[in-house]
N, CA, C and O atoms as a Maestro MAE file, in Angstrom:
{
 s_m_m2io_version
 :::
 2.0.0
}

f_m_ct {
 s_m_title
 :::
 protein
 m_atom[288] {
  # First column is atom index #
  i_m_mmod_type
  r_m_x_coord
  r_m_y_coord
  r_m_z_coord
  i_m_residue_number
  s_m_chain_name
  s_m_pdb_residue_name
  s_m_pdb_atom_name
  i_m_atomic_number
  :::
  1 25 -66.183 -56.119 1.689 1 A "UNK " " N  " 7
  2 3 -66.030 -57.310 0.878 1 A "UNK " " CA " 6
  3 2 -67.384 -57.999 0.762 1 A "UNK " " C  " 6
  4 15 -67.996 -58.183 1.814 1 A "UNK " " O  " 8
  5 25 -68.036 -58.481 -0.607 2 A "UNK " " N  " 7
  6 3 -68.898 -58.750 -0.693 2 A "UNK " " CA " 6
  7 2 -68.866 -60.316 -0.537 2 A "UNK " " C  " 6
  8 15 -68.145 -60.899 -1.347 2 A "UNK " " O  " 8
  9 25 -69.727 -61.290 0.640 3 A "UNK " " N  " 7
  10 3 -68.710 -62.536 0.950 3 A "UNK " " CA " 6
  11 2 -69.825 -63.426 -0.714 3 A "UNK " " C  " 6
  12 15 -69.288 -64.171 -1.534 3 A "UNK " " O  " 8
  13 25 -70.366 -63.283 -0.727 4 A "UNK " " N  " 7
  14 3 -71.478 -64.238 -1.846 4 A "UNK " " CA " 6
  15 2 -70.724 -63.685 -3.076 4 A "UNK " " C  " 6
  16 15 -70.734 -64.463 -4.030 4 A "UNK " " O  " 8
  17 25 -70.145 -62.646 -3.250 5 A "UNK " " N  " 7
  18 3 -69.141 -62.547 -4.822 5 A "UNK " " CA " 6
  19 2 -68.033 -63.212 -4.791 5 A "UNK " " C  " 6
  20 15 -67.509 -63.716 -5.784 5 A "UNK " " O  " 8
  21 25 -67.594 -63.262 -3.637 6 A "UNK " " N  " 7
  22 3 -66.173 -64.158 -3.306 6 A "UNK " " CA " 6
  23 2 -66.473 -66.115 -3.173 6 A "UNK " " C  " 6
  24 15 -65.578 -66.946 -3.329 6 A "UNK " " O  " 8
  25 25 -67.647 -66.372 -2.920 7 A "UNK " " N  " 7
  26 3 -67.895 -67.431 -2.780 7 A "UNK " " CA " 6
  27 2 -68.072 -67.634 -4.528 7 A "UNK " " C  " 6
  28 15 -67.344 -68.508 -4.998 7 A "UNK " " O  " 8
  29 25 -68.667 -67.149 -5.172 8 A "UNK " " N  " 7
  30 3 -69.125 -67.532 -6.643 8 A "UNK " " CA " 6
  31 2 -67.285 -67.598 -7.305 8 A "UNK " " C  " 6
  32 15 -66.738 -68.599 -7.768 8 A "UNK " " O  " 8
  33 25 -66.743 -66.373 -7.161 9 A "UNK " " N  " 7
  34 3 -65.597 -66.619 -7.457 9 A "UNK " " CA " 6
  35 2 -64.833 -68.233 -7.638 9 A "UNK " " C  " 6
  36 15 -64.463 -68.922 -8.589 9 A "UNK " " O  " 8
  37 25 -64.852 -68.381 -5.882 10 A "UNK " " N  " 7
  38 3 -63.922 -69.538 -5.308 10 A "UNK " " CA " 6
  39 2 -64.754 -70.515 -6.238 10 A "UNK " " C  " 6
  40 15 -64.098 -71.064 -7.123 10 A "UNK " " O  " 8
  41 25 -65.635 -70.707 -6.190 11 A "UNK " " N  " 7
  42 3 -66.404 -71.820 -6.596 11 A "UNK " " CA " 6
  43 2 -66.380 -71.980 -8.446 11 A "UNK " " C  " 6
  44 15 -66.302 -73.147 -8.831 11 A "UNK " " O  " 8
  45 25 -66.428 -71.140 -9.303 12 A "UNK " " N  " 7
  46 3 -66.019 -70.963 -10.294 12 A "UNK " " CA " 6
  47 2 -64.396 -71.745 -10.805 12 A "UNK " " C  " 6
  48 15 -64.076 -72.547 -11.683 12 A "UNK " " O  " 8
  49 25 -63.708 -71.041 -9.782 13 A "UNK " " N  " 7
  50 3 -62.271 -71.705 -9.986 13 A "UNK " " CA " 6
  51 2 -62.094 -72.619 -9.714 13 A "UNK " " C  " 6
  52 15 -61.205 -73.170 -10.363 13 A "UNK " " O  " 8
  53 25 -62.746 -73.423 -8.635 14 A "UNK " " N  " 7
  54 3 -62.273 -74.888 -7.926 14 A "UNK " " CA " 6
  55 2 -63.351 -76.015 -9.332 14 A "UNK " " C  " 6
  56 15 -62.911 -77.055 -9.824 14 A "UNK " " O  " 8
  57 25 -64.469 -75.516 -9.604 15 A "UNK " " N  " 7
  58 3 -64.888 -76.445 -10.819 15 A "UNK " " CA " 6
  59 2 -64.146 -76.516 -12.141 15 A "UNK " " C  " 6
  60 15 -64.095 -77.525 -12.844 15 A "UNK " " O  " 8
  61 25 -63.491 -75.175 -12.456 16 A "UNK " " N  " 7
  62 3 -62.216 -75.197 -13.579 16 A "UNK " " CA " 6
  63 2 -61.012 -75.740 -13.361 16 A "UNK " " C  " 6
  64 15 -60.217 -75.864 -14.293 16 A "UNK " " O  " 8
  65 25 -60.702 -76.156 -12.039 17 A "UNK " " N  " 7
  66 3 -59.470 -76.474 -11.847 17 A "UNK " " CA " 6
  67 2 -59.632 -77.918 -10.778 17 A "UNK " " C  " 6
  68 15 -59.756 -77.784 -9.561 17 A "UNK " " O  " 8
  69 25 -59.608 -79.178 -11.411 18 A "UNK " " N  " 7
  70 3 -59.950 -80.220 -9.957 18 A "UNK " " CA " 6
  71 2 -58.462 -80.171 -8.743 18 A "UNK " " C  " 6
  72 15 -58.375 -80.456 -7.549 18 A "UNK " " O  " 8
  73 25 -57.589 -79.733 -9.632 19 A "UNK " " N  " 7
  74 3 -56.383 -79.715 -8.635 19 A "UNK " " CA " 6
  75 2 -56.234 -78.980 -7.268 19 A "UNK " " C  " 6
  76 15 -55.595 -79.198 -6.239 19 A "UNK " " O  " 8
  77 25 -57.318 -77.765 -7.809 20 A "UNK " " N  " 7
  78 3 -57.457 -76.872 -6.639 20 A "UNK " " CA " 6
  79 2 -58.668 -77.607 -5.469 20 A "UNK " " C  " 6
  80 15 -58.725 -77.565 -4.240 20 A "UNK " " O  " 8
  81 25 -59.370 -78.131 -6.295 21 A "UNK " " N  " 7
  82 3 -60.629 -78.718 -5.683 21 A "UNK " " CA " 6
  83 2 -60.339 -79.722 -4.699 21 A "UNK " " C  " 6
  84 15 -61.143 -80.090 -3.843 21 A "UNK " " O  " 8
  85 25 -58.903 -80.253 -4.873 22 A "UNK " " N  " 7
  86 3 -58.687 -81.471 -3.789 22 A "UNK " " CA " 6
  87 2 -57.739 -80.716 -3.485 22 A "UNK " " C  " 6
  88 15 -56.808 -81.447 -3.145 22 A "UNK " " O  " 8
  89 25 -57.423 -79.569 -3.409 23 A "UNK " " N  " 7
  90 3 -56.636 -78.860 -2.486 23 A "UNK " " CA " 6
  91 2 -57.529 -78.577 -1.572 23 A "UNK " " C  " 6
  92 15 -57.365 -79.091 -0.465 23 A "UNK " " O  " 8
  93 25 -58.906 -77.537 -1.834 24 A "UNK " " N  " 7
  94 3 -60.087 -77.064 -0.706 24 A "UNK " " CA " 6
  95 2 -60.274 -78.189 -0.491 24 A "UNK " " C  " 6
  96 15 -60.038 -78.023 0.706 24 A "UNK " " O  " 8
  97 25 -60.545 -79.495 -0.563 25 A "UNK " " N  " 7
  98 3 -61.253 -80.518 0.192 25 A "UNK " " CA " 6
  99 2 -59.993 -80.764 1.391 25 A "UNK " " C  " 6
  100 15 -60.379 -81.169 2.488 25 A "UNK " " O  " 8
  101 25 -58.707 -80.558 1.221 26 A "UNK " " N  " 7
  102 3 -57.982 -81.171 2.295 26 A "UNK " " CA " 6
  103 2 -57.289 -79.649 3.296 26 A "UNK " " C  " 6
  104 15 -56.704 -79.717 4.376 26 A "UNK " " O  " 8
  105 25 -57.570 -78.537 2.592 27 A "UNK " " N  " 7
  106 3 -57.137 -77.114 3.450 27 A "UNK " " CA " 6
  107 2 -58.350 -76.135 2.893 27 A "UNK " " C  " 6
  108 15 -58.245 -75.040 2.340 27 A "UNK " " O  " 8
  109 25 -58.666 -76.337 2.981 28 A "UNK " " N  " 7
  110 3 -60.404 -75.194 2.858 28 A "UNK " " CA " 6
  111 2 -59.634 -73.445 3.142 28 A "UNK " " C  " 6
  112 15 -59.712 -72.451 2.421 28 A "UNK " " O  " 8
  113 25 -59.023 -73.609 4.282 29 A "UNK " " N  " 7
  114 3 -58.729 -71.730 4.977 29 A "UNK " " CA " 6
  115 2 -57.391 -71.626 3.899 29 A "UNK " " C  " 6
  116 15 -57.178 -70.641 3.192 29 A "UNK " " O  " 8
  117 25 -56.865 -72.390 3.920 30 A "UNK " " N  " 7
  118 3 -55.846 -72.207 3.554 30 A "UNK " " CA " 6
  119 2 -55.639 -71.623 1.630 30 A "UNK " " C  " 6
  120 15 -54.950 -70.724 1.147 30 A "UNK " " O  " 8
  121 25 -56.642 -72.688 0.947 31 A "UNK " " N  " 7
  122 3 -56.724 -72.096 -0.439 31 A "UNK " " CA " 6
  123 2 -57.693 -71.062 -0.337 31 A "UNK " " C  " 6
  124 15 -57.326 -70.054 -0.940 31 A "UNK " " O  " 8
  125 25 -58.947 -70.944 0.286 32 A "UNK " " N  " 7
  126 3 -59.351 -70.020 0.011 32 A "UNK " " CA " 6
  127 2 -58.757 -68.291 0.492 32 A "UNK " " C  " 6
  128 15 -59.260 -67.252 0.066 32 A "UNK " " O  " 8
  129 25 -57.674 -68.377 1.393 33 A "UNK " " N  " 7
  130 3 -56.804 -67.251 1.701 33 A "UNK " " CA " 6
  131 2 -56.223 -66.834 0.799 33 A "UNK " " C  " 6
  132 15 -56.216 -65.626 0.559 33 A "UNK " " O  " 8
  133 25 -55.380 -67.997 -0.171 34 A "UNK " " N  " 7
  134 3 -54.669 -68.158 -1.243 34 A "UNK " " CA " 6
  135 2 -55.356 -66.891 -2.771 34 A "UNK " " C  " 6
  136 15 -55.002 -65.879 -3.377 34 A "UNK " " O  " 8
  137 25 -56.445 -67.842 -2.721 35 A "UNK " " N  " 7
  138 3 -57.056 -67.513 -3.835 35 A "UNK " " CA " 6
  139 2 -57.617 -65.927 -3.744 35 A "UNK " " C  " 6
  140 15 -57.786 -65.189 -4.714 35 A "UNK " " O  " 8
  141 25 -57.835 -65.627 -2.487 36 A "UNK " " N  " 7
  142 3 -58.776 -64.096 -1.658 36 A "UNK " " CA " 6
  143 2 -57.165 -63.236 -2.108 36 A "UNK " " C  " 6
  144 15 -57.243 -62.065 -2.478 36 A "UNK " " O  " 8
  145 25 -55.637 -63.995 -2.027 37 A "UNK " " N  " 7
  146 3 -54.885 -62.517 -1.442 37 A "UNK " " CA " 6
  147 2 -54.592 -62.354 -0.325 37 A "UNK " " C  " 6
  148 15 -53.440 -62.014 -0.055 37 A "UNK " " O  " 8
  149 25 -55.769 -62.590 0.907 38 A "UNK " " N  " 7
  150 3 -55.683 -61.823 2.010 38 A "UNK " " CA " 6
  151 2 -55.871 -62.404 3.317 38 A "UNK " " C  " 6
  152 15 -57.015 -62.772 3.581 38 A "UNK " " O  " 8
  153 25 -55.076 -62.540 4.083 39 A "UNK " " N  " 7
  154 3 -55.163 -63.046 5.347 39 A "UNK " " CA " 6
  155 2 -56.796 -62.474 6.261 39 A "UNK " " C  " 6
  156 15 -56.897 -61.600 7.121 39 A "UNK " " O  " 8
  157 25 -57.458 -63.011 5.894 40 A "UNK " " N  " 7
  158 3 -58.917 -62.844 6.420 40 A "UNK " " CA " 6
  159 2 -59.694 -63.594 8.014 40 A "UNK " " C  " 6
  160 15 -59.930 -64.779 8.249 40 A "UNK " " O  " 8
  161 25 -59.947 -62.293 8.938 41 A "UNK " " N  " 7
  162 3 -60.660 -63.405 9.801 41 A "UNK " " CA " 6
  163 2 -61.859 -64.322 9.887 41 A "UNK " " C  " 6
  164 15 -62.917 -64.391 9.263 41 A "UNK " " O  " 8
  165 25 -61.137 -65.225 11.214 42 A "UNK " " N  " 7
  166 3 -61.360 -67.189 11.303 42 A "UNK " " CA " 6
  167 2 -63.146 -66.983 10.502 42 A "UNK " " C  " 6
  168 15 -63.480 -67.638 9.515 42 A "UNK " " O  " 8
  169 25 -64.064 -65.964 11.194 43 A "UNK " " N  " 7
  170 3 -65.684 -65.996 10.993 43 A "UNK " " CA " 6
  171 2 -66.226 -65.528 9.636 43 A "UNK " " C  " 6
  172 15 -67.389 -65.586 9.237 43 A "UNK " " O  " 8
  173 25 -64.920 -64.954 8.881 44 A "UNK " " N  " 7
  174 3 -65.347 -64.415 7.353 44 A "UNK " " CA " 6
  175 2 -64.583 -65.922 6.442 44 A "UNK " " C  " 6
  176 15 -65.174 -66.731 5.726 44 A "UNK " " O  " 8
  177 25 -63.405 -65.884 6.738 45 A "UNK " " N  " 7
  178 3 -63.195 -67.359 6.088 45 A "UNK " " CA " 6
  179 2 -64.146 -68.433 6.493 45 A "UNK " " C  " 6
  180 15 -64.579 -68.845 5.417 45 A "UNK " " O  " 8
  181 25 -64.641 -69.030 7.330 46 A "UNK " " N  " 7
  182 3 -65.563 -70.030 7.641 46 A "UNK " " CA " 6
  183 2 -66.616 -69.711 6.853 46 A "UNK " " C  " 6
  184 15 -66.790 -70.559 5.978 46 A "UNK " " O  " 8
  185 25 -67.668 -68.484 6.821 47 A "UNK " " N  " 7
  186 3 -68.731 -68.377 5.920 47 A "UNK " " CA " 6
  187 2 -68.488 -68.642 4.536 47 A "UNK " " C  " 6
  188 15 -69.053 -69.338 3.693 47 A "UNK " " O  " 8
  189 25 -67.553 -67.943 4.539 48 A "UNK " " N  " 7
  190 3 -67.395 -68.567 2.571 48 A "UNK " " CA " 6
  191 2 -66.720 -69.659 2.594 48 A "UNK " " C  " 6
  192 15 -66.143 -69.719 1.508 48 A "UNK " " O  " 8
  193 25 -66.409 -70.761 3.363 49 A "UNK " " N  " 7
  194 3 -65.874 -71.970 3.089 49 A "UNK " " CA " 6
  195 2 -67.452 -72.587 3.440 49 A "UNK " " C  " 6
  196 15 -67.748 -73.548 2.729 49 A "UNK " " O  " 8
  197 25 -68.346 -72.229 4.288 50 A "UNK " " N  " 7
  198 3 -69.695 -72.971 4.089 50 A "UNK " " CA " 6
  199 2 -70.500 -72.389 2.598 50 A "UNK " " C  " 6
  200 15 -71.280 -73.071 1.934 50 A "UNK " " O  " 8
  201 25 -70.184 -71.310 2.364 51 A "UNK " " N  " 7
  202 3 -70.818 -71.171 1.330 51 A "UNK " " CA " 6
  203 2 -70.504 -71.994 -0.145 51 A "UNK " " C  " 6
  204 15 -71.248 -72.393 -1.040 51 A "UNK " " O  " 8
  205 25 -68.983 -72.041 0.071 52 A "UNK " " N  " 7
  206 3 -68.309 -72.705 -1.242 52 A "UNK " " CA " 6
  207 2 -68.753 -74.439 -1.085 52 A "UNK " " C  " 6
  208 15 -68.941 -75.222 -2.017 52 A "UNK " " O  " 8
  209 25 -68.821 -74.647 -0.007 53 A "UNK " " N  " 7
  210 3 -69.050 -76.349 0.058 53 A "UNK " " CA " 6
  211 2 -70.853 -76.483 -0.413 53 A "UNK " " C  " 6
  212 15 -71.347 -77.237 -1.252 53 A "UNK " " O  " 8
  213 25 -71.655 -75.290 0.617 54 A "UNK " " N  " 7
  214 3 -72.972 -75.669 -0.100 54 A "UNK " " CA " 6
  215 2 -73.095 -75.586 -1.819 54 A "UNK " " C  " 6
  216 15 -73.729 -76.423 -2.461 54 A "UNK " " O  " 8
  217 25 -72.425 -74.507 -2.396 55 A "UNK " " N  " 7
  218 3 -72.311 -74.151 -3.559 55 A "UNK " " CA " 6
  219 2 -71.868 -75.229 -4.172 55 A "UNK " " C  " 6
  220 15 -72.622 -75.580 -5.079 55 A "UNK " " O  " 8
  221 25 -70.774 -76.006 -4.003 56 A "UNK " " N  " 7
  222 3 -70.417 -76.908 -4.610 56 A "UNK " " CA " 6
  223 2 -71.185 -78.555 -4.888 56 A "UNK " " C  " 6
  224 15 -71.115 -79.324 -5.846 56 A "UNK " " O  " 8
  225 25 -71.885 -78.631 -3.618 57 A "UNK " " N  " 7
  226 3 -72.827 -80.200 -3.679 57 A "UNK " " CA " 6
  227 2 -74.139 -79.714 -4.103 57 A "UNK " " C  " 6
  228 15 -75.021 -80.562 -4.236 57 A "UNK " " O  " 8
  229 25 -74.471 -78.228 -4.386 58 A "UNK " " N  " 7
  230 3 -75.990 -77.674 -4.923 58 A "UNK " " CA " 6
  231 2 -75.584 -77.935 -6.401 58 A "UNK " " C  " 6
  232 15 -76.307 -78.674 -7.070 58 A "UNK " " O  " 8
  233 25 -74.593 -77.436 -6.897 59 A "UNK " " N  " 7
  234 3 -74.044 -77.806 -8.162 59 A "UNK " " CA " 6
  235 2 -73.747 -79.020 -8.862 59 A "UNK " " C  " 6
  236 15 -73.869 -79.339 -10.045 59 A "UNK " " O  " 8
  237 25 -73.213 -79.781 -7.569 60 A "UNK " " N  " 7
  238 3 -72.750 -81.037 -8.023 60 A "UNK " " CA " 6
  239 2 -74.224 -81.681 -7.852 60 A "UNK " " C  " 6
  240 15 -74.269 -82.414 -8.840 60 A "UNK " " O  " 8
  241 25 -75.149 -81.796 -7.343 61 A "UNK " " N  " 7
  242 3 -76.191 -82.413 -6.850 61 A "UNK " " CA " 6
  243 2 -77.520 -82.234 -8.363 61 A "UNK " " C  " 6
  244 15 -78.473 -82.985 -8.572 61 A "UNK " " O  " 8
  245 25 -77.113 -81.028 -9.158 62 A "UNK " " N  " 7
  246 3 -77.658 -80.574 -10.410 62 A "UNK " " CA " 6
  247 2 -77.488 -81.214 -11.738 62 A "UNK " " C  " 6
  248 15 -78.251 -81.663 -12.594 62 A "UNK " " O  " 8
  249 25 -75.663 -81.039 -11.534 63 A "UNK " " N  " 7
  250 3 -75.415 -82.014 -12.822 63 A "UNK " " CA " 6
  251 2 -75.756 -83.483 -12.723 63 A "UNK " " C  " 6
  252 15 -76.020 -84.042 -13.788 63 A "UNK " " O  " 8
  253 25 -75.796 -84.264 -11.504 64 A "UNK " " N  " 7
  254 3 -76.283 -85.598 -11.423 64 A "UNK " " CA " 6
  255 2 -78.057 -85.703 -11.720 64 A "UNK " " C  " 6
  256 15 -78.500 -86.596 -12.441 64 A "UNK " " O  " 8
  257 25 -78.615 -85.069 -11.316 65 A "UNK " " N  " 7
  258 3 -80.030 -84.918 -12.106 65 A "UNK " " CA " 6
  259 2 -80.282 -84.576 -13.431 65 A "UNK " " C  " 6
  260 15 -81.284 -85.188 -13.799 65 A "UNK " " O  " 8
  261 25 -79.821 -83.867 -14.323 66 A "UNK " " N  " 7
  262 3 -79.515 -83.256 -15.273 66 A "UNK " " CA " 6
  263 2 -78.548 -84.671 -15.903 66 A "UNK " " C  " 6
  264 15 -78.283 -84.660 -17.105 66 A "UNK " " O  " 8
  265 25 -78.223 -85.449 -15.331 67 A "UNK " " N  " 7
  266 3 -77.720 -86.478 -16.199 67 A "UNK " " CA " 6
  267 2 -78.829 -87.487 -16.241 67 A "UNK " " C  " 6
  268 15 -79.380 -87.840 -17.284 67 A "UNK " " O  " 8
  269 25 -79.208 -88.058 -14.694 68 A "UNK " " N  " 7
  270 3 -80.683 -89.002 -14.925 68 A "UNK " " CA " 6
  271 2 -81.531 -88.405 -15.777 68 A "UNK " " C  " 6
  272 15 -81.714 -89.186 -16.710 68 A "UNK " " O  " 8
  273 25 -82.225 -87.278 -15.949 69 A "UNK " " N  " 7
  274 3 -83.268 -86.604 -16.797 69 A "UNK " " CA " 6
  275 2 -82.906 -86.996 -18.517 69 A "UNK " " C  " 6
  276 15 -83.837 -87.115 -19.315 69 A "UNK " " O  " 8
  277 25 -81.344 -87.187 -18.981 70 A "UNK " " N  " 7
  278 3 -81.241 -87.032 -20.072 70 A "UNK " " CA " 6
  279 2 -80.962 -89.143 -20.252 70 A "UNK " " C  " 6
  280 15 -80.331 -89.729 -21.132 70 A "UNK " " O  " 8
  281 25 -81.660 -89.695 -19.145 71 A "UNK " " N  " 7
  282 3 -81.278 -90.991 -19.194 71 A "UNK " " CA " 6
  283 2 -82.606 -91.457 -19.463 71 A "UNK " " C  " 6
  284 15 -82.678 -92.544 -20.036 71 A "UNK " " O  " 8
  285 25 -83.903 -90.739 -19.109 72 A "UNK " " N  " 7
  286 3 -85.195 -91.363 -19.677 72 A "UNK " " CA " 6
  287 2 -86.028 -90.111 -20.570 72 A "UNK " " C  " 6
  288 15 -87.098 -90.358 -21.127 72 A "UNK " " O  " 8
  :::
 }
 m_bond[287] {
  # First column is bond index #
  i_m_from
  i_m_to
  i_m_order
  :::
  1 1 2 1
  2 2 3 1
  3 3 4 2
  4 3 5 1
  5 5 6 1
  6 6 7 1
  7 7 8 2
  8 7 9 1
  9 9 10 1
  10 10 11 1
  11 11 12 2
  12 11 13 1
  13 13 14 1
  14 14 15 1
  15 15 16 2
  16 15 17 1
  17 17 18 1
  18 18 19 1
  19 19 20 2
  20 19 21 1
  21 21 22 1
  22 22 23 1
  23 23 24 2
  24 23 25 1
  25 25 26 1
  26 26 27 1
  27 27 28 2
  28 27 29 1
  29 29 30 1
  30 30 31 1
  31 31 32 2
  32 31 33 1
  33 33 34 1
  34 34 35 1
  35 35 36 2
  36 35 37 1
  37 37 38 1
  38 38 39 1
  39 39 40 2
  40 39 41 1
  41 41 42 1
  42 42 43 1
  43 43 44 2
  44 43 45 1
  45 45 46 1
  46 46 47 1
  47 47 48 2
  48 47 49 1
  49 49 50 1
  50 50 51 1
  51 51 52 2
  52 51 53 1
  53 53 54 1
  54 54 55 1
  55 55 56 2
  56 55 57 1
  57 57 58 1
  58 58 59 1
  59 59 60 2
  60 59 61 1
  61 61 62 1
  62 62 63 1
  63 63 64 2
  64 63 65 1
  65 65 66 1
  66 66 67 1
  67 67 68 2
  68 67 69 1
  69 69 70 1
  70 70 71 1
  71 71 72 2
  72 71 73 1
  73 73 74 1
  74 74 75 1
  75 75 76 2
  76 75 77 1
  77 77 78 1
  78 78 79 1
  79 79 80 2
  80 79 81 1
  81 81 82 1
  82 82 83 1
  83 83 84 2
  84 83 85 1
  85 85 86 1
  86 86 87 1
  87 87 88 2
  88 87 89 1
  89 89 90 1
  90 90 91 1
  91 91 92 2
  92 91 93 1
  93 93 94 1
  94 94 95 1
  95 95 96 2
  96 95 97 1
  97 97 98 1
  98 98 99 1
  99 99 100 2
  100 99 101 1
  101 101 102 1
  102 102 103 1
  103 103 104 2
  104 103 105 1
  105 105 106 1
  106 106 107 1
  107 107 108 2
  108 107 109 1
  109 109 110 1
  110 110 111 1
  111 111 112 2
  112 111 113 1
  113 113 114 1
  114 114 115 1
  115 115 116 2
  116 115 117 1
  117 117 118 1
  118 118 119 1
  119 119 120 2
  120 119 121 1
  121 121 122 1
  122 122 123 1
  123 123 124 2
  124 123 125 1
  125 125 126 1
  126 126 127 1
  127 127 128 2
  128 127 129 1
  129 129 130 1
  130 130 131 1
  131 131 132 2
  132 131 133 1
  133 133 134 1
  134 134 135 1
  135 135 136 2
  136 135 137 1
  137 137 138 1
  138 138 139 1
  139 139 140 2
  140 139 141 1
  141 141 142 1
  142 142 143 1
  143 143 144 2
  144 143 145 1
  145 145 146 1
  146 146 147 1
  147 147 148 2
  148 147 149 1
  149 149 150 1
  150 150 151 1
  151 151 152 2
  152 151 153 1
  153 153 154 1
  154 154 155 1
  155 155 156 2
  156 155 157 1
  157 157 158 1
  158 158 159 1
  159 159 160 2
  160 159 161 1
  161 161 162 1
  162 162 163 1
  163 163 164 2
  164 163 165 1
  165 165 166 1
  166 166 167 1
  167 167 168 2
  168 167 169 1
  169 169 170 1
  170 170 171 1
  171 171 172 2
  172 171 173 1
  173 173 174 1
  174 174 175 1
  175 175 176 2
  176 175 177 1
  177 177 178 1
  178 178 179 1
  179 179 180 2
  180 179 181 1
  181 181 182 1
  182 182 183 1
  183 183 184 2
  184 183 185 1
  185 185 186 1
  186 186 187 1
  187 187 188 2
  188 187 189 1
  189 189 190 1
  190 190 191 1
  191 191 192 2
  192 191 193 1
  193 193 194 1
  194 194 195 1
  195 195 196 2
  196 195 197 1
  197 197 198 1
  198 198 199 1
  199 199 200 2
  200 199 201 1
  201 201 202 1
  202 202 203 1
  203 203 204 2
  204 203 205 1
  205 205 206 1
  206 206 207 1
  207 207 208 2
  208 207 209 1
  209 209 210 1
  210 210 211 1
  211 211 212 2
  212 211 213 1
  213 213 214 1
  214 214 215 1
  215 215 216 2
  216 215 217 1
  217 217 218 1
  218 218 219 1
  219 219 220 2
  220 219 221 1
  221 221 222 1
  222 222 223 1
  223 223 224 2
  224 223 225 1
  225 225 226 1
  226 226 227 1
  227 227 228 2
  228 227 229 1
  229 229 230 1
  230 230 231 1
  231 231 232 2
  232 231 233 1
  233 233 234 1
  234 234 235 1
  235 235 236 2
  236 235 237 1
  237 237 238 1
  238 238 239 1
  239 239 240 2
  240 239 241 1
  241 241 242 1
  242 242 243 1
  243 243 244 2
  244 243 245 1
  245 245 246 1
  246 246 247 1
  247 247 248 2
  248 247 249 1
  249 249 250 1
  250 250 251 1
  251 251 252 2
  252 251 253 1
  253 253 254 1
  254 254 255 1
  255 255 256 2
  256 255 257 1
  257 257 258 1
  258 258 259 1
  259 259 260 2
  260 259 261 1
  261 261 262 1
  262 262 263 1
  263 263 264 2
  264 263 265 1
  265 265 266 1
  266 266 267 1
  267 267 268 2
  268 267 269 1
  269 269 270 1
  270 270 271 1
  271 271 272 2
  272 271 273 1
  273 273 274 1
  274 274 275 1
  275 275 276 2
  276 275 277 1
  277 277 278 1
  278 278 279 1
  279 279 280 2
  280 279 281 1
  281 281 282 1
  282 282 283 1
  283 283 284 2
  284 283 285 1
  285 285 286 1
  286 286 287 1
  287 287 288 2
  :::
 }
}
């Protein structure tokens, strides 16, 4: 399992969908099991739940610059 294809995945879907997104913010193992299919172990789910959270505030942290930039 490639864990950085599965993280782009998760992360793809949770920005298309906010419903899912405040699902991972309040069960992280739990949707991302969901979304995988597969009952995965505790040290492979944890990496891609750090990966999906960095992924997500690197992203989110982009479009907020990308909004100041288009403000001056």
């Amino acid at each position: 399992m490639d864990i950085k294809e599965k993280i782009e995945e998760v992360v793809k879907r949770i920005m298309a969908e906010p419903d899912i997104k405040e699902q991972f913010e309040k069960e992280p193992v739990k949707v991302i099991e969901k979304m995988i299919g597969m009952d995965l172990p505790d040290d492979v789910v944890e990496k891609i739940i750090e990966g999906v959270k960095a992924k997500l505030t690197i992203d989110t942290l982009s479009d907020v610059a990308g909004k100041f930039k288009k403000l001056f």
